[in-house]
N, C-alpha and C positions, 0 to 999 in steps of 0.2 A: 231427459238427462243423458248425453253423453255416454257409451257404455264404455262398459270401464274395460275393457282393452285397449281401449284409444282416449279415453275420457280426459286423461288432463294431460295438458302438454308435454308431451316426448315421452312418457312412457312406454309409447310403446318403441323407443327408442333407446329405453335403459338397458344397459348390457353391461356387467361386471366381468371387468376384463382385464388382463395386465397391463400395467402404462408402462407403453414403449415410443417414445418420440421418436419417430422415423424420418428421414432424409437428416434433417437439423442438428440429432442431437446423436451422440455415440452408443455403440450397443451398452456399454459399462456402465452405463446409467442406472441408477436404482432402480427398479421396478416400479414402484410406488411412493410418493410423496409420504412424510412422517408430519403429520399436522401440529403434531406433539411439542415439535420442538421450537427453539427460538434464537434463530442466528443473530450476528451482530450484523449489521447493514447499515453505512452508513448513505445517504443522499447522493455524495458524490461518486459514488458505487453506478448509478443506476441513474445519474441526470448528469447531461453536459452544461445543463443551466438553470440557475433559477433568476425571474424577474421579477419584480414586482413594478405594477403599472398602476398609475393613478388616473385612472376613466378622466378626460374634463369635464368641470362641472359650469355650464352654461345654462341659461331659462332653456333651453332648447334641448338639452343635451340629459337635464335632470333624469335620472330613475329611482322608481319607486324600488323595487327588491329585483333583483338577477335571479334569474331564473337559469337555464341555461347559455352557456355562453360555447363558440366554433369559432376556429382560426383558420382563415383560407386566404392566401397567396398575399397574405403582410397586414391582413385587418383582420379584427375581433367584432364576430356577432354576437350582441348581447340581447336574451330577451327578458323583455322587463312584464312581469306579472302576467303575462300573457295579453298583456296590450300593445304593444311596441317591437321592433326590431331594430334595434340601436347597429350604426356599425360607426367603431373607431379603428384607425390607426396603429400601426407595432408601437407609437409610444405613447397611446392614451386620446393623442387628439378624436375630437368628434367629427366625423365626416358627413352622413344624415342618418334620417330614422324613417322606417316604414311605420306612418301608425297613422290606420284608414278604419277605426272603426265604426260601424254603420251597417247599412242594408243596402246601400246601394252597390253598382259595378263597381268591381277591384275593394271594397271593403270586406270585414268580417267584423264576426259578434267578439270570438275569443280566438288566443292563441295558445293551444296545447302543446305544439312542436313545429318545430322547423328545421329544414336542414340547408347544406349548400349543396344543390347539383353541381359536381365540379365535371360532370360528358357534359350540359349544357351549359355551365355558367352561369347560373340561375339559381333561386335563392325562393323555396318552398315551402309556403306558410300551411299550415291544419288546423281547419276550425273546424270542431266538433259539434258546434252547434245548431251547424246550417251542412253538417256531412260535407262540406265542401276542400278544397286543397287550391291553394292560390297561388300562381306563379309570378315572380318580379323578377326583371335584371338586375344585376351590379350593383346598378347603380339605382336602386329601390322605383323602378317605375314596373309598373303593372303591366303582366301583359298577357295572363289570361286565368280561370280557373275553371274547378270539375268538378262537378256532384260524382259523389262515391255512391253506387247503388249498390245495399244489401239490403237482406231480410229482416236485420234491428239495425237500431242506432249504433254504431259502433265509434268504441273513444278512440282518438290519438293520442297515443301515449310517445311514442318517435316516430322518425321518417328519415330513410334511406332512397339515395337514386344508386340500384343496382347498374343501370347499363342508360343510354340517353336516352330511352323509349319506356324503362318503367320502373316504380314506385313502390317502393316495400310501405308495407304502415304495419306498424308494429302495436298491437291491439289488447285490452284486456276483457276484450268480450269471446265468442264463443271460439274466434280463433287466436292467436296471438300474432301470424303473420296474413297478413293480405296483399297481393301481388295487384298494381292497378297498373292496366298500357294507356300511357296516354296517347299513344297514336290512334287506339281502339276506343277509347272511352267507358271503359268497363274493368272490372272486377274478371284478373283473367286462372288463379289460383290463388286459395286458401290452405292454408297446412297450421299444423299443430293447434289440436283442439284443446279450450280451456274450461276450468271450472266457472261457472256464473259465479259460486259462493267461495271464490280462492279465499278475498280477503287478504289477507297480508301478504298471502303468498303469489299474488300477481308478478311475476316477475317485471321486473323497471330495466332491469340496465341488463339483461341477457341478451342482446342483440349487439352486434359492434362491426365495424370496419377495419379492413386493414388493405391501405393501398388501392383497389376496385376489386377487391375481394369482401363478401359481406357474410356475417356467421353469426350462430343462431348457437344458443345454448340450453335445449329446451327443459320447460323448466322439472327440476327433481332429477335432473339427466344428468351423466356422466359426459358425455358424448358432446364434443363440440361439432356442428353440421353445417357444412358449405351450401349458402343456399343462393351463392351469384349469379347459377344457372336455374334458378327455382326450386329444380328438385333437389331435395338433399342427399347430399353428398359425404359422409362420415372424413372429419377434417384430422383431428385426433381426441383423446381422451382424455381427461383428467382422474388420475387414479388415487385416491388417497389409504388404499389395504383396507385396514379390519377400519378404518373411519368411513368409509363409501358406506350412503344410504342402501338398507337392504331393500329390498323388492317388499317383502313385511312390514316395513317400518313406514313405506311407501304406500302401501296397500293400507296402512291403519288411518295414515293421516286422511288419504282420499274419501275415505267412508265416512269419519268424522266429520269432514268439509261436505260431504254430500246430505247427510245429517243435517246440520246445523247445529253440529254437538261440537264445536270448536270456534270461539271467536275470540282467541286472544293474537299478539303481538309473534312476530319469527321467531325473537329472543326467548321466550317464555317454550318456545314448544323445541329449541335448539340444545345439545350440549346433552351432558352423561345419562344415560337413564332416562333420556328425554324422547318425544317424538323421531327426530332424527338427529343425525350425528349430527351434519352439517349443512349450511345452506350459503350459494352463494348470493354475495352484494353486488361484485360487478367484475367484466372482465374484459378484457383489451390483448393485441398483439402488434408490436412493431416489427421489423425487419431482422430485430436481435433481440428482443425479448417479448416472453410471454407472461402475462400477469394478470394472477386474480386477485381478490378481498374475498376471503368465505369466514363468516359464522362461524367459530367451532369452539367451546368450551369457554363460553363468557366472554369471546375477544373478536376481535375481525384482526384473522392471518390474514397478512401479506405473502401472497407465492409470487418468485420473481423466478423464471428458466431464464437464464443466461444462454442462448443458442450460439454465442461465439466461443464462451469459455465450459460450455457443457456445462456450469456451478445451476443448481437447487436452493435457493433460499426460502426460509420460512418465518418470520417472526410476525411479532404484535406493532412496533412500532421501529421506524428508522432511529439508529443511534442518538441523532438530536431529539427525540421524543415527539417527533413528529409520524404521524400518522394521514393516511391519503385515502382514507376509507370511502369518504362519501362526495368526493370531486368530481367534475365533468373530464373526461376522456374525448379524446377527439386527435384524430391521427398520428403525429407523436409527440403529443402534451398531453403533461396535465394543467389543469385548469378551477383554479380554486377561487371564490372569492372572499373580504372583509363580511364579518355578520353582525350588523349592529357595531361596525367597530371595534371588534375582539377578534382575534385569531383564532377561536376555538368553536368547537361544536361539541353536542353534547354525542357520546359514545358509550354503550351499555351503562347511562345515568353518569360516566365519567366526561368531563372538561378535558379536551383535547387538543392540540394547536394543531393545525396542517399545514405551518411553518415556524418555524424558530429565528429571530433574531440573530441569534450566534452563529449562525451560516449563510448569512447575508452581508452584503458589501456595504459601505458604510452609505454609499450614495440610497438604496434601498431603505437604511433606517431610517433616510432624515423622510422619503417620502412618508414611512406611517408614520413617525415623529409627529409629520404635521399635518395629519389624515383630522379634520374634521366632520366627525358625525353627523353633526347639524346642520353643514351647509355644502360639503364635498360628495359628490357620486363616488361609489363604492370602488377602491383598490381592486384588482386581482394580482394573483401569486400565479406563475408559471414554471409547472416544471417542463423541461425538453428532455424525451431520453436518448442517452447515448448511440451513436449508430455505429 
C-alpha cells in the first residue's frame, strides 16, 4: 500500500491556498471562486462557432460507437470502439482508417488511446493489451512500435507527446503519469502515485494540453502542475474558499478507499454533508480562457476565467440549456458527438442536450433533420472558443 503521505495522487501536492491568477488575470480579482452561484452565459459568450458535421457514411467509413475524437491541421480523428482510427475531413468527408487488428507487425489487440504527435506528425495508437504503443504517419501507415516495460500491467487511459522524443501515458494504475523516451526505449519518470482501489475516483480527464504546454491536475488537488518539463512545476490554483476539499475530508475518503469500505459512484460520495465538497469532471485551457466542469451540489458547474475581460463565470448550464459536461476537449474545441440519435446524455439521472437547435443555423438543422440512425455514421457538434 502506498503510504499515505504520497499514497494517492497529488496529495502530497494539496495546499489550501489564496486563488490568485497571476500574469493573466488582475490583482482585483476575487480571491476565491463562489461555486454557489449561477450566472447567465450565453454560447456565444465563450464560442466563435458552432458546427455540426455529418461523418460520411460509406461500407468503408461505417462506425460502430465514437469513442474519442482530436482535430489537427483540418481533419478529425475519430476512434471507434477502440478498434479503428477513422480520419475525416473539416466537412465530414472520409479520408482512410487505421484498423490492423491482429498479432502480427504494425497490428494491435485493442485501442484504449490515441493521440496526434503534432513535434513529429505522427499519430500514436495504446494497446493495453500487449503493453505496447504503435506509431503511423498522416497518412495511417505504420512505422514502428514499443513495449512499455514496467513492474505490472499498466492501462492506457490517454496519451500526450510532451516534446518529439517523449510520451506521457496517463495511467490508472500505480502511477497516474508515466514518462516513455522513445529515443531510449524505456520508462524514463513515473510521478504521482495512485490508489489500486480509487474506483470511481480514477481520475479520466485531469490531464490536458495547451498549445506544447502539458498539465496535470492531480487528482483530490487544488493545484494545476506543469509537467512539459517532467518535473512538476506548480502552474496555478483553483480556489473554491469554504468549498475546497479539506485535508480531513481528504484523509477520510482515502482510508475508506484503502478499506474497501467505499464502493459507490463520485455523485453519491459529492455535495453538502457529503464526503467531499467537490470533485472535478474535466479541465482545459486556451490562449483566453480557462475552464473546468466540477461536481458540486447535485450539478456539474461550469467555471469559465475570461483572461481577456478578467470576468469569472459559474453556472450549471449555458442560457440555451445546453450543458458540455462530458465532451471531448482538444486544443481549442470542443467536441461532442450524436448518442443513439439524440442530443442528450444522461447528467445526475437528468436528460440533457450538449446542443440546442435554437442556436444553430438553419443549414445545421436540416443536417440532423436528416440524420438517420440506422444507416448514417454519427454527426458531431463543434464548439470553437473565442480567441
Amino acid at each position: 500500500m502506498v503510504k499515505k503521505i504520497n499514497r494517492y495522487a497529488g496529495k502530497c501536492f494539496f495546499i489550501l491556498t489564496s486563488f490568485i491568477l497571476t500574469a493573466c488575470i488582475s490583482e482585483d480579482k476575487p480571491e476565491s471562486i463562489n461555486l454557489t452561484q449561477n450566472d447567465s452565459v450565453s454560447l456565444s459568450d465563450v464560442f466563435s462557432d458552432v458546427r455540426v458535421i455529418q461523418l460520411e457514411s460509406t461500407q468503408e467509413s461505417l462506425l460502430s460507437t465514437i469513442g474519442r475524437v482530436k482535430y489537427y491541421n483540418g481533419r478529425y480523428y475519430v476512434m471507434d470502439r477502440g478498434s479503428a482510427i477513422f480520419c475525416f475531413d473539416n466537412n465530414g468527408e472520409f479520408i482512410y482508417k487505421i484498423a490492423a487488428q491482429g498479432k502480427g507487425p504494425g497490428e494491435y489487440t485493442y485501442i484504449s488511446a490515441f493521440t496526434i504527435d503534432r513535434f513529429n506528425n505522427q499519430i500514436i495508437i495504446g494497446d493495453p493489451a500487449t503493453q505496447r504503443i504503435l506509431i503511423f504517419d498522416m497518412a495511417g501507415n505504420f512505422i514502428a512500435d514499443h513495449r512499455i516495460e514496467m513492474d505490472e500491467i499498466m492501462s492506457y487511459n490517454r496519451l500526450f507527446a510532451i516534446n518529439d522524443t517523449v510520451l506521457l501515458i496517463h495511467s490508472f494504475n500505480h502511477y497516474q503519469l508515466v514518462f516513455y523516451s522513445l529515443n531510449e526505449e524505456k520508462v524514463i519518470h513515473t510521478d504521482y502515485p495512485i490508489l489500486h482501489d480509487s474506483g470511481s475516483f480514477s481520475p479520466w480527464l485531469n490531464v490536458y494540453q495547451s498549445g506544447e504546454r502539458t498539465y496535470v491536475l492531480p487528482n483530490l488537488g487544488q493545484d494545476v502542475m506543469d509537467v512539459t518539463e517532467i518535473n512538476p512545476v506548480k502552474h496555478f490554483t483553483w480556489d473554491f474558499g469554504d468549498n475546497n476539499n479539506t485535508e480531513k475530508q481528504i484523509d477520510k475518503l482515502i482510508n475508506l478507499l484503502e478499506e474497501d469500505h467505499y464502493d459507490g459512484c463520485v455523485h453519491e460520495a459529492v455535495g453538502r454533508d457529503k464526503l467531499l465538497n467537490h470533485y472535478f469532471i474535466w479541465l482545459h485551457e486556451t490562449d483566453r480562457f480557462r475552464v473546468a466542469v466540477v461536481e458540486f451540489d447535485n450539478a456539474f458547474k461550469h467555471i469559465i476565467i475570461d483572461n481577456q475581460t478578467n470576468e469569472v463565470h459559474v453556472f450549471d448550464y449555458f442560457k440555451e440549456g445546453v450543458s458540455l459536461a462530458l465532451s471531448s476537449v482538444y486544443d481549442n474545441k470542443i467536441i461532442t458527438s450524436e448518442h443513439r440519435g439524440r442530443p442528450i446524455y444522461k447528467e445526475m439521472g437528468r436528460e440533457v442536450p450538449y446542443f440546442s437547435n435554437d442556436h444553430l443555423p438553419e443549414d445545421y438543422r436540416q443536417i440532423i433533420d436528416a440524420h438517420n440512425i440506422e444507416i448514417d455514421n454519427p454527426f458531431i457538434v463543434v464548439y470553437t472558443f473565442k480567441e
